[in-house]
N, C-alpha and C positions, 0 to 999 in steps of 0.2 A: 573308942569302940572300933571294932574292926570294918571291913567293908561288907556290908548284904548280899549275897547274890543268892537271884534265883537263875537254878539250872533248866532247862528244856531241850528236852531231846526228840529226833523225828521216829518212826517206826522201825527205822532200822539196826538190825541187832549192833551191829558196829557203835551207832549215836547210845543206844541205852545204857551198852555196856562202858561206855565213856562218863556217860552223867553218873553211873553210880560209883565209879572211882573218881570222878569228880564230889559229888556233894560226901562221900567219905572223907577227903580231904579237906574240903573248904565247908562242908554244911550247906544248908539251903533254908532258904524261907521263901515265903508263896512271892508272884509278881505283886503286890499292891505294898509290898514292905519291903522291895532293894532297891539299892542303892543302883545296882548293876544287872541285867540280865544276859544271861549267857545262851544262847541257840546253838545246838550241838547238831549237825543234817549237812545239805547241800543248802543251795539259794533259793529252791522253792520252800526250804521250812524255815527257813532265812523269813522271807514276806508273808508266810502263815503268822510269823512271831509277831511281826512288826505290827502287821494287821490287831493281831491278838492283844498287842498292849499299845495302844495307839492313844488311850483317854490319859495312859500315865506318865508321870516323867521320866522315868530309868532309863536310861539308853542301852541298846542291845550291843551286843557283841557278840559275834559267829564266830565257831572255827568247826573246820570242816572237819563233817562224818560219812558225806554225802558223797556223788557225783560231779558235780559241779558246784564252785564255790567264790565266783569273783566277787558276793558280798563278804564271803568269808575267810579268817585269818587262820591260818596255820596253826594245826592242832596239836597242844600239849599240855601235860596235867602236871607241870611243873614250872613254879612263880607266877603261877596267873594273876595273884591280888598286884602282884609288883607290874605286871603287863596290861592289867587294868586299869590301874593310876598312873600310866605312862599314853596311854592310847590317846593317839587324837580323832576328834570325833568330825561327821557329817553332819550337816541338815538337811533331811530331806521333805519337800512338800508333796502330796498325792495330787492324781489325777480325780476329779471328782467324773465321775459317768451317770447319766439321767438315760435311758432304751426304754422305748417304748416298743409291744411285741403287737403282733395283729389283731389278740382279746386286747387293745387299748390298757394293759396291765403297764404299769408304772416301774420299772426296776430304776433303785439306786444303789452303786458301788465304788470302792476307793482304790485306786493303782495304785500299786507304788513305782511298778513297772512301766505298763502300758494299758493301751485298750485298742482292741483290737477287734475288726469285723473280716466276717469270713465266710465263704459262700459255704453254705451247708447243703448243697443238693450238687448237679452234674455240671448245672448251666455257672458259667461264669456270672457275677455279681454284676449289678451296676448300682453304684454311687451317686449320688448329689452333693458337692462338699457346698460348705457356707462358711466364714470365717467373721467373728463379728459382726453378723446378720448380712453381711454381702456376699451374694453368690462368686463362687469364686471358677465351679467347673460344673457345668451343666452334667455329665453323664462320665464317669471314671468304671469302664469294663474292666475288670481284675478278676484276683482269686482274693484279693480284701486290701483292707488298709488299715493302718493303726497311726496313733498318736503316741509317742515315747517321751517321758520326761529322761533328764540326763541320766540318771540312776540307771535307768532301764536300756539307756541309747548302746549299751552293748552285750542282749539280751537280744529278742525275738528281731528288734528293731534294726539290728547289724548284721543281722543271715539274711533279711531282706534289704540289704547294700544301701542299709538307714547310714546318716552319718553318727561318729561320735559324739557327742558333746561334752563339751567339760562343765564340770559342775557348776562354777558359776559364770557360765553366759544366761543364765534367765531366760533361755529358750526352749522350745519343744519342736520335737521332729515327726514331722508329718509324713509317713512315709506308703507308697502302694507294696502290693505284694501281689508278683507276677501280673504288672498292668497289660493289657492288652489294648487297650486305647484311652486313652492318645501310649502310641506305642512308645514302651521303654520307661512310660513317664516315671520320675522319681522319689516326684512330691515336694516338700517345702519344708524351708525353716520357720517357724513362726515364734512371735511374743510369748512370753509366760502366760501372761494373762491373756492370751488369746482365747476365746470362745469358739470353739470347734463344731458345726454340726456337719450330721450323712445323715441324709434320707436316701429310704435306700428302695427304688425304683423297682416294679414289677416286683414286688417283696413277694406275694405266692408263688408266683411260675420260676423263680428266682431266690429260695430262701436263704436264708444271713443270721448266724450266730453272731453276739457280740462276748466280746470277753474282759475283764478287767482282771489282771495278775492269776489268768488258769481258772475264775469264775465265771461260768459257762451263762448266756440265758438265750435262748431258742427262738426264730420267726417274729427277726426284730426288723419294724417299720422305720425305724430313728434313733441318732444315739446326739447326745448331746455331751459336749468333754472341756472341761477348764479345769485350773490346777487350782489347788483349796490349799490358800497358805492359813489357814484356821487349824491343819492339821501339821504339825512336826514331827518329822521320825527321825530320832537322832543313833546314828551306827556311830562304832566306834572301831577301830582300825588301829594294827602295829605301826610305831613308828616307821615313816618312810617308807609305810606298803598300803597308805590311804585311798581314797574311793579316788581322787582325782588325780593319783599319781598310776592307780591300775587304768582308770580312763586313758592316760595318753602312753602310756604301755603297752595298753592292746593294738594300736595303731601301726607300734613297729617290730610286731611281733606274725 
């Protein structure tokens, strides 16, 4: 039998008009029966995908429709099946997020990216970071902070002069965005499995959106962030244009 794929494409007329001379050529069947799935966008419908079939096991494959595409591989409607049994693939593990907002409401979300806190009003933020239940910085004045697994370390987390990381050092990057005290500060490398908290100080006069991968949640008190290897999202990438050979490529670029 042949290989399965299902096709998915973002809003834009460019991605539509792509899956339909895609699944003309190669066919489609729904995500719960391929073998393969294909995301046709930029990186944000890249991690909408990923999000979206996260219980199953087909690994995705992007090529770009979109704006922006460093999860995704160069787009062509010609030998795909041969480029899909030729890909090597990623493993990627999520950021799990616990935010708690002023109603004492419960939010829980999955990065693939980051998580991200961000003053939502005029007044600069302040922070409480904790690391493994140890305080680690009594009060961080910014415009926010976020936590980046490698995936994402050259996404939001690298315009905030986060480091890169290569995919398998097993760690996360802690990073400020526009700190203002302790001035310049840059933030930290930490463990995989570090346990991240921010409680986040004078939260009315002060208020703080939190974000996981561009999901928004409003007049958050605390955010709590560790990585969930319970979750796998497996990309898959052209030969020799992989997720950890674009990692140290952006570097000297």
């Amino acid at each position: 039998m042949g290989l399965k794929i299902a096709f998915a494409a973002s809003k834009a007329a460019v991605a539509q008009a792509a899956q339909a001379t895609l699944i003309e050529r190669y066919g489609n069947v729904i995500f719960k029966d391929a073998d393969v799935i294909v995301a046709l966008g930029g990186d944000g419908f890249m991690l909408q995908t990923l999000h979206d079939t996260e219980v199953l096991s087909a690994p995705v494959y992007g090529m770009n429709r979109g704006t922006i595409g460093f999860l995704m591989n160069e787009y062509s409607d010609i030998n795909l099946v041969e480029r899909l049994k030729d890909a090597e693939e990623a493993e990627v593990n999520p950021l799990s997020m616990t935010a708690w907002d002023l109603d004492n409401k419960v939010n829980k979300a999955l990065a693939i990216n980051e998580v991200s806190l961000l003053r939502a009003g005029p007044q600069a933020a302040k922070l409480r970071i904790s690391v493994d239940g140890r305080l680690r910085m009594d009060e961080l004045v910014c415009d926010g902070a976020l936590v980046s697994t490698p995936a994402g370390s050259t996404a939001y987390n690298y315009s905030a002069h986060g480091p890169v990381l290569p995919i398998g050092s097993d760690v996360l990057a802690l990073t400020a965005v526009a700190a203002f005290r302790p001035r310049r500060w840059r933030g930290a490398l930490l463990p995989k499995l570090a346990h991240v908290r921010f409680d986040v100080l004078e939260s009315e006069k002060r208020p703080v959106m939190a974000e996981a991968d561009s999901r928004s949640f409003e007049n958050i008190t605390a955010v709590e962030i560790k990585s969930d290897p319970s979750v796998v999202h497996r990309i898959l990438f052209d030969p020799g244009h992989g997720l950890e050979e674009r990692l140290i490529s952006e570097q000297f670029t």
